[in-house]
C-alpha positions in Angstrom: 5.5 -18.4 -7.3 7.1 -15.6 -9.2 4.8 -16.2 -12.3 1.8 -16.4 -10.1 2.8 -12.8 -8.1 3.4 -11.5 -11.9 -0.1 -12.5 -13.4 -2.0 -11.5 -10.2 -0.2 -8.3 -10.6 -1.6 -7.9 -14.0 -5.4 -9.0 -12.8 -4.7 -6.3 -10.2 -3.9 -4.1 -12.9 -7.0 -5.1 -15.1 -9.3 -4.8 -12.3 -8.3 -1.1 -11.0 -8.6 -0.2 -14.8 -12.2 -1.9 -14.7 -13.3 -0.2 -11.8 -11.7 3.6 -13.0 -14.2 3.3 -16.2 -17.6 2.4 -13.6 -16.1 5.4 -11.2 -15.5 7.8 -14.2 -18.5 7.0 -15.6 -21.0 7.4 -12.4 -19.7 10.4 -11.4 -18.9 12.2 -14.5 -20.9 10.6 -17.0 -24.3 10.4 -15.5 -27.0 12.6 -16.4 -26.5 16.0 -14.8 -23.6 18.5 -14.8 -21.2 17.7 -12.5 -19.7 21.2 -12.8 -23.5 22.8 -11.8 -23.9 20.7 -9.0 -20.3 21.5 -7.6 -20.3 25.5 -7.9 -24.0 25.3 -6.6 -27.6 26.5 -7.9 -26.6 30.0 -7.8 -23.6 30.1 -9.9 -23.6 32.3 -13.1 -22.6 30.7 -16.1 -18.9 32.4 -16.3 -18.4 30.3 -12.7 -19.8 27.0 -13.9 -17.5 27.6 -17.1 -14.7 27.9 -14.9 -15.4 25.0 -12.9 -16.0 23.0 -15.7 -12.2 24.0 -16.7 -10.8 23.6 -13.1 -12.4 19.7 -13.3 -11.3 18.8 -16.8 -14.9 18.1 -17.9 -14.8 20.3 -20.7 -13.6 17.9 -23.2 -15.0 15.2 -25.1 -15.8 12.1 -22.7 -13.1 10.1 -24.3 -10.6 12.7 -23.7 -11.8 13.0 -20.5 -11.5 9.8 -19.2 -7.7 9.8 -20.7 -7.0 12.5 -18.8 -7.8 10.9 -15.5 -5.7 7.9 -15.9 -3.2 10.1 -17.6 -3.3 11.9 -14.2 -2.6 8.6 -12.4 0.3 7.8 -13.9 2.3 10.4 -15.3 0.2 13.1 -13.2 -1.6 16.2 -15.2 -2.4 20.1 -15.1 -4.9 22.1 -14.1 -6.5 25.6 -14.9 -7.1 27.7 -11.7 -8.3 30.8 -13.5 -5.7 32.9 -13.4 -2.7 30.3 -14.2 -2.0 26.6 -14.2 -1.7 24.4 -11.3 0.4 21.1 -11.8 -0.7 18.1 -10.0 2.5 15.3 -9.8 1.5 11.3 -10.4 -0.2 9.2 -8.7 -3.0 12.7 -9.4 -6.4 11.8 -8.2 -7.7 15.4 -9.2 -7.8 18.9 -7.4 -10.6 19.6 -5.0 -12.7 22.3 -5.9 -13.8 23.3 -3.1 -10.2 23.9 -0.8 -7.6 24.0 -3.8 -5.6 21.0 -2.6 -4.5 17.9 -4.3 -7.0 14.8 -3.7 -3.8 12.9 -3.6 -2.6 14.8 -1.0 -5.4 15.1 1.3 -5.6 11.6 1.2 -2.1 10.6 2.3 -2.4 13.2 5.4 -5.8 11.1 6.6 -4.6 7.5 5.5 -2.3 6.9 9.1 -5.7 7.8 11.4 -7.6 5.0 8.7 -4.9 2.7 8.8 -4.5 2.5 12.4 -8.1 2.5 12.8 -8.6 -0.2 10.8 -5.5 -2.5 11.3 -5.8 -2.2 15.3 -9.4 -3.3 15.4 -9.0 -5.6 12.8 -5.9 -7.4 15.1 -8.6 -7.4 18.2 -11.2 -8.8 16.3 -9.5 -11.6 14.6 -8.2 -12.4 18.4 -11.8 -12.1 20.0 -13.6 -14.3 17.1 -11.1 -16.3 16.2 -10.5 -17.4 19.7 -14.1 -17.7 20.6 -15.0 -19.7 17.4 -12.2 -22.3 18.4 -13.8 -22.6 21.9 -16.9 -22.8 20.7 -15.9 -25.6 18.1 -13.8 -27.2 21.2 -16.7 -26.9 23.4 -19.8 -27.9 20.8 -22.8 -29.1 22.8 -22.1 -27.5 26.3 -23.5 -25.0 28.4 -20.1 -22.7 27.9 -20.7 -23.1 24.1 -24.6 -21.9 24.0 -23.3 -18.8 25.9 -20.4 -18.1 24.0 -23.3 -18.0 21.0 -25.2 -15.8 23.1 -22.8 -13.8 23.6 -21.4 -13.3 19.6 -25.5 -13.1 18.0 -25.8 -10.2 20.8 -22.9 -8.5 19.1 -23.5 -9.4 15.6 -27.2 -7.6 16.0 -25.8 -4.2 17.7 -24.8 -1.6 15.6 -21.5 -0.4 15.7 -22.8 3.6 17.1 -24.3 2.3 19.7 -21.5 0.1 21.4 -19.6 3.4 20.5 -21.4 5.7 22.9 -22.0 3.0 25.4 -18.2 2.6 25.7 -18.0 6.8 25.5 -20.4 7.2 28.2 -19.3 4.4 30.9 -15.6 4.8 30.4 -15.2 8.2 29.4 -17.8 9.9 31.7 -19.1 7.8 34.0 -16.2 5.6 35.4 -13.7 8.3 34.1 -11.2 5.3 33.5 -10.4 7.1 30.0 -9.4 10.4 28.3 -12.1 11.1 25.4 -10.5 9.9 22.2 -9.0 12.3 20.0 -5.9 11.2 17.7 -2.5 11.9 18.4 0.6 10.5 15.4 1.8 7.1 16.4 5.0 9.1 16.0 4.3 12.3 18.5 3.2 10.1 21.3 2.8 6.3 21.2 1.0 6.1 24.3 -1.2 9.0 23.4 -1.7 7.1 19.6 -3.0 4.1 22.2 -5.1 5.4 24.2 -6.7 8.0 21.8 -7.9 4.7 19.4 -8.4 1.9 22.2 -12.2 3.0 22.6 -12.9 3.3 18.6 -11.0 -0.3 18.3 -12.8 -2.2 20.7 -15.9 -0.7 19.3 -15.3 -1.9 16.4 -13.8 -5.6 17.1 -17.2 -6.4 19.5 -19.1 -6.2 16.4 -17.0 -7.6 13.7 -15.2 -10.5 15.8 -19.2 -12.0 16.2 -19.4 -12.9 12.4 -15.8 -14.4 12.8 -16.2 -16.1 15.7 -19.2 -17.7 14.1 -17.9 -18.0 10.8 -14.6 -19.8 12.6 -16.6 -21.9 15.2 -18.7 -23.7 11.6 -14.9 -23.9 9.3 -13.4 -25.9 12.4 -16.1 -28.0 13.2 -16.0 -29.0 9.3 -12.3 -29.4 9.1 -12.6 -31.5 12.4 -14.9 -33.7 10.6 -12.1 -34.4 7.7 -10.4 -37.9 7.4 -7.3 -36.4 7.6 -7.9 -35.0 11.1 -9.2 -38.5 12.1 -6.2 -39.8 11.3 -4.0 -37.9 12.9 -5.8 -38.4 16.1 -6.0 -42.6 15.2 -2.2 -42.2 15.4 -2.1 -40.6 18.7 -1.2 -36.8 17.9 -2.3 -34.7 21.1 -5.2 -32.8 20.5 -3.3 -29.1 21.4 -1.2 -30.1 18.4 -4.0 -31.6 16.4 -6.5 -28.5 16.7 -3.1 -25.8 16.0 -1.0 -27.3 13.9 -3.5 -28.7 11.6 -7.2 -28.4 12.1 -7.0 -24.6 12.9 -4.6 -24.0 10.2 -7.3 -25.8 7.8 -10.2 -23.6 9.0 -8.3 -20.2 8.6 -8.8 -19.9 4.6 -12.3 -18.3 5.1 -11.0 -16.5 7.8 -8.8 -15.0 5.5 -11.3 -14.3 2.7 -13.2 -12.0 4.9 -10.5 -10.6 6.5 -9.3 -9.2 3.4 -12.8 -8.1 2.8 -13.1 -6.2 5.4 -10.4 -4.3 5.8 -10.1 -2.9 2.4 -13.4 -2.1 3.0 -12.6 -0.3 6.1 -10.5 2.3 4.2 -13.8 4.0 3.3 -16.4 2.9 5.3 -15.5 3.5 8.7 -17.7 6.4 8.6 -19.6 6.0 11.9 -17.2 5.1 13.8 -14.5 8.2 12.8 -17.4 10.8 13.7 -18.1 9.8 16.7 -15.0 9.4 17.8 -13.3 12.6 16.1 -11.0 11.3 14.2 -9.5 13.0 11.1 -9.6 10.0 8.7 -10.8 9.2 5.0 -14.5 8.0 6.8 -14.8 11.8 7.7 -13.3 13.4 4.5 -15.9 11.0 2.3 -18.8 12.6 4.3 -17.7 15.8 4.1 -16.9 15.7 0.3 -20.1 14.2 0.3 -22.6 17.0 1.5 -20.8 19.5 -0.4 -20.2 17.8 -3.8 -16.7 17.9 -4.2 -16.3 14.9 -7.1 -13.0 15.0 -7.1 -12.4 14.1 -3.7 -15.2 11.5 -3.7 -14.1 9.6 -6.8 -10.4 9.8 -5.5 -11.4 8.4 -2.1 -13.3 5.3 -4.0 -10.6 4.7 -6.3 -8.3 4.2 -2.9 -10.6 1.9 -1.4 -11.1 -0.4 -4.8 -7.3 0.0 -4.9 -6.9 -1.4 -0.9 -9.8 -4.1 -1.4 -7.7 -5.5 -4.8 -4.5 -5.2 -2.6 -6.1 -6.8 0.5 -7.7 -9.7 -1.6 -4.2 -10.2 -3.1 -2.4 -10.8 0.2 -5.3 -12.7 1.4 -4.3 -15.4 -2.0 -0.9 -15.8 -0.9 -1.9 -15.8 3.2 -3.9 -19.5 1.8 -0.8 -21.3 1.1 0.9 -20.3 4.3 -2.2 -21.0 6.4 -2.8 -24.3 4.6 -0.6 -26.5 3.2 -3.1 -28.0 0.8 -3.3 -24.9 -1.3 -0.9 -24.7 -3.6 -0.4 -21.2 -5.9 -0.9 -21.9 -9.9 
């Protein structure tokens, strides 16, 4: 176990080093200067100069790109004009446009993310997974067509439009809840709650119909094994059979996606962030977006590669614990 968590370490490593280059290179490398397109058309030549300084772009490309990851891990100065601003490891860059650390305006939007992402993600792994076992259970009935009904409906709606649905029937119509806005887990638990409940469910109606389908076609081929067969030839009830062991069995794409999706999450739960209000990455990414502010952009990319390698990580040790058949080599 230790050797495996020591060389998937090192492929973590690898791949985050992999993915710096393809970043650095988009963004800073591609035809264009970056530097003109972040000061804007108007800018005299003195300003795009400066810029050019306050990005680090003024280099060759090869000290450039040492620069970066020499921010990253040891962290790395930068010229403000009129002195010499230090930015401490793990340094993403310095946004041009506000002054502040990349590094730091990520870490004060990260908790709205997180607890975006990790409270739908818990609904939605209890609405699919749940209906995908029922629908397995249930295969050729009347309660099994609906239940597919009911999880192609969601899979087809897009994620806005649930969103202001939910807004305008609970919020304004029925009046049964505050309009979000985000409040620290911290401050005010309840608050936290109730301020992400709409944005979670809008979120778990339509990933939980991929999962539910996705789990509903993994148990009905793990209930199809010889192993299962025999268990239920030796008279194990079929609560047990279907928790303990075909359930268990099914989980390992369940797993695979999950991990998918909710490194993903970290950067692309645009939609759902603006039309709620919520302060997260999804809003900063826009943002940095519209106004070109590369630094922020390529630091916000480099966080979500960083959580989809972590996420997929977890996910390869979550196999053996889900199923005993996997063994870690």
């Amino acid at each position: 176990m230790r050797e495996y968590l020591i060389r998937r370490i090192l492929g973590m490593g690898g791949v985050l080093l992999a993915l710096s280059l393809i970043v650095y290179a988009v963004f800073y490398l591609a035809p264009g200067d970056p530097a003109q397109l972040a000061c804007g058309l108007k800018c005299s030549p003195a300003q795009v100069h400066q810029v050019r300084a306050q990005l680090g772009i003024d280099d060759p490309v090869h000290l450039q790109y040492a620069h970066f990851l020499q921010g990253i891990v040891t962290g790395r100065d930068f010229s403000t004009g009129t002195g010499v601003l230090h930015c401490p490891a793990p340094c993403l860059g310095v946004s041009y446009r506000t002054g502040e650390q990349v590094t730091g305006m990520i870490v004060d939007r990260l908790p709205v993310t997180a607890s975006l992402a990790l409270g739908a993600m818990a609904l939605w792994l209890t609405l699919g997974v749940g209906t995908g076992v029922l629908s397995a259970l249930r295969r050729g009935r009347w309660s099994e067509r609906l239940l597919t009904v009911l999880t192609l409906a969601g899979n087809s709606v897009p994620v806005f439009v649930i969103a202001l649905l939910l807004l305008m029937l609970f919020c304004a119509q029925l009046q049964w809840l505050p309009f979000p806005s985000y409040v620290g887990l911290g401050e005010d638990p309840q608050q936290w709650f109730w301020g992400l409940l709409l944005p979670w469910v809008s979120l778990a109606l339509v990933e939980s119909a991929k999962y539910a389908r996705l789990t509903r076609s993994s148990m009905l081929e793990t209930l199809a094994e010889d192993h299962i067969r025999t268990f239920r030839a030796y008279g194990v009830g079929e609560r047990q059979l279907v928790t303990r062991h075909a359930l268990r069995g099914a989980l390992t794409p369940v797993i695979a996606l999950s991990a998918m999706d909710l490194g993903t999450m970290f950067g692309s739960a645009v939609l759902t962030e603006s039309l709620f209000g919520l302060p997260g990455l999804g809003r900063l990414l826009v943002y940095s977006v519209n106004v070109i502010d590369l630094p922020v952009v390529v630091g916000l990319v480099m966080v979500t590669g960083f959580c989809v390698v972590l996420a997929n990580a977890v996910a390869d040790v979550l196999y053996a614990v889900a199923d005993r058949r996997v063994v870690l080599s």
